[in-house]
Each structure stands twice: as structure tokens, then as C-alpha cells.
C-alpha positions as CSV (number, residue, x, y, z in Angstrom):
1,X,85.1,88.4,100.5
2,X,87.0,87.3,103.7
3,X,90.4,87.5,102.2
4,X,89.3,90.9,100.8
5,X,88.7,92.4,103.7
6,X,91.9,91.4,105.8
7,X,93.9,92.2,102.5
8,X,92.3,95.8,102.6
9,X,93.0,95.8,106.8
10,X,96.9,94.3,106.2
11,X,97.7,97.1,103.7
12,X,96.0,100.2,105.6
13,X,97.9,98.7,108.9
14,X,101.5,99.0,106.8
15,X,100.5,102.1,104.9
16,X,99.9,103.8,108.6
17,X,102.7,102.2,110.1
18,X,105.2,103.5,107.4
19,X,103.5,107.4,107.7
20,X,103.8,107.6,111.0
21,X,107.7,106.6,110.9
22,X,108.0,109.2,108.5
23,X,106.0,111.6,110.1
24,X,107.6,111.0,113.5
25,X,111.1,109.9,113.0
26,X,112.6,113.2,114.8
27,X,110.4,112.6,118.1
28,X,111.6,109.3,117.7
29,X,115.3,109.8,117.5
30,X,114.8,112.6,120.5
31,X,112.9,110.0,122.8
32,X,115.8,108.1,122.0
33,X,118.1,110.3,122.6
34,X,116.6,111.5,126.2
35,X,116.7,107.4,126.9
36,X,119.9,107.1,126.3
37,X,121.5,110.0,128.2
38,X,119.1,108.9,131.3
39,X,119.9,105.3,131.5
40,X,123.9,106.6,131.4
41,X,123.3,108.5,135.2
């Protein structure tokens, strides 16, 4: 029932993780992007 459990936990943690990469990407890339043209001042 253990196993179960923490299988059930692994696969909502990925499933969640790979939405919100979808979901997010562009804010991603512009957070990025903002970094990037900081760090070069």
C-alpha cells in the first residue's frame, strides 16, 4: 500500500512538473531573457 502511495505521489509530482513547463515556458524564456541582458551591464 506504501509503494502505492509514493507511486501515485511520484507520478502527480512529474505530471505537474511537465504542465507547468508547458504552461509557463514563455515567462520562463522572458525571466531568462531579463537575466541575461542584466548580468551583461
Amino acid at each position: 500500500m506504501g509503494t502505492l502511495i509514493f507511486l501515485l505521489v511520484v507520478v502527480v509530482v512529474i505530471a505537474g512538473v511537465m504542465w507547468g513547463r508547458k504552461y509557463f515556458r514563455r515567462e520562463i524564456d522572458r525571466a531568462k531573457r531579463i537575466n541575461r541582458a542584466n548580468k551583461k551591464d
